[in-house]
C-alpha positions in Angstrom: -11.0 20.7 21.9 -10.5 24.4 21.5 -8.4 23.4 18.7 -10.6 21.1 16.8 -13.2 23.6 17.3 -10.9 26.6 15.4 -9.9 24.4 12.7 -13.3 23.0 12.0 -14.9 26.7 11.8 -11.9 27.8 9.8 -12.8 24.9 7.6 -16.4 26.3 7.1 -17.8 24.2 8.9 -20.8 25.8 10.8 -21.2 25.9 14.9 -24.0 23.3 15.0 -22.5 20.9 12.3 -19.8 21.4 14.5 -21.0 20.1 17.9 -23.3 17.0 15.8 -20.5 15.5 14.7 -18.1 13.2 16.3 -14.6 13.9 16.3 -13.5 11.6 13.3 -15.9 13.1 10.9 -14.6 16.6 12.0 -11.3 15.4 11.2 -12.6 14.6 8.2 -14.5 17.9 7.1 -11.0 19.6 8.2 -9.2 17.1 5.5 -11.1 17.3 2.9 -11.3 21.7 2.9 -7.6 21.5 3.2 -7.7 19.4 0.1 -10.0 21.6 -1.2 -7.6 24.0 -0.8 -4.6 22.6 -1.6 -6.3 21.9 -5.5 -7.4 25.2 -5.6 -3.8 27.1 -4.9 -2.8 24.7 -7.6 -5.1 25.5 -10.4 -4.2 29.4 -9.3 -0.6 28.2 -9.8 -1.4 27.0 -13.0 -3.4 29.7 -14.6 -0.2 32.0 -12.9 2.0 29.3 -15.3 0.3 29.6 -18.8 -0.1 33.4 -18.5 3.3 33.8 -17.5 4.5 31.2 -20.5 1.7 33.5 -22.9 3.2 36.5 -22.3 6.2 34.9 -23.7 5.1 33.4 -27.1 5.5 36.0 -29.7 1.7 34.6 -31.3 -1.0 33.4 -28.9 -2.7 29.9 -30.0 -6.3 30.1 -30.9 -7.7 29.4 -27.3 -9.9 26.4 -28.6 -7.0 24.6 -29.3 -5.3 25.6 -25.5 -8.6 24.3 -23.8 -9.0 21.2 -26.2 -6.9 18.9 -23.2 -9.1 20.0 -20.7 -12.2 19.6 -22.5 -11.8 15.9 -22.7 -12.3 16.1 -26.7 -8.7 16.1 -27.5 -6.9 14.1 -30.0 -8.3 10.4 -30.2 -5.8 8.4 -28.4 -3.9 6.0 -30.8 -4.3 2.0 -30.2 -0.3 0.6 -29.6 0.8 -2.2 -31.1 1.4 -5.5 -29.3 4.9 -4.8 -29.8 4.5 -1.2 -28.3 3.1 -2.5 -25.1 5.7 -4.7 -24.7 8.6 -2.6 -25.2 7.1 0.2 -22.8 6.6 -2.9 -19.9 10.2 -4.1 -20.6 11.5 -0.2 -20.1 9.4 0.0 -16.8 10.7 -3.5 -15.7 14.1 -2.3 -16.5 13.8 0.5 -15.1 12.7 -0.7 -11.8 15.9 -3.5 -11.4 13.5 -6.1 -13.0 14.6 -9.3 -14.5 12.9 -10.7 -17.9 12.1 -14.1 -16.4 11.2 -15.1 -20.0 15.4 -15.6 -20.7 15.7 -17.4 -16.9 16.8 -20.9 -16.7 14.0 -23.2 -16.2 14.1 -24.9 -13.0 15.4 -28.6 -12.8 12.6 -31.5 -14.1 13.9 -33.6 -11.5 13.6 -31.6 -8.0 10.3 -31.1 -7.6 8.0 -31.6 -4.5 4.9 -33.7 -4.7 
């Protein structure tokens, strides 16, 4: 209990919330700030990434065009051709140990159950 109790106050959660709630939805509230945390070091990670690959490029992009991806305004996504699609699905089949059942034999007329 003492346990639950540190992690849950560690977690932000206050004394009262604390002692209100049962132990599932403290486990809970403990999960989700870890995640919380979790996407946070990553997005610290990441802006430690692109300043470390910045300080590299010998001329800085214009930082529109850097924030354009996360903006959710990037390039309009291209439509793929029927023939596209299917050549990406046959490399993930593939891929995966897949067979193209479309070049199988075809089963025997003459064995089937009724």
């Amino acid at each position: 209990m003492v346990e639950a109790y540190k992690a849950a106050l560690a977690a932000g959660m206050t004394d009262a919330e604390f002692w209100r709630s049962t132990p599932y939805l403290t486990r809970l509230f403990v999960e989700a700030a870890a995640e919380r945390e979790r996407r946070a070091y990553g997005r610290v990670m990441f802006a430690a990434w692109y300043a470390g690959a910045f300080f590299r490029v010998r001329r800085m992009p214009p930082l529109r065009k850097v924030m354009r991806p996360f903006e959710g305004r990037g390039a309009p996504a291209r439509r793929m051709s029927p023939e596209e699609m299917l050549a990406i699905v046959e490399g993930w089949n593939a891929a995966n140990g897949g067979r193209d059942l479309r070049k199988a034999a075809p089963a025997p007329v003459g064995d089937r159950a009724n």
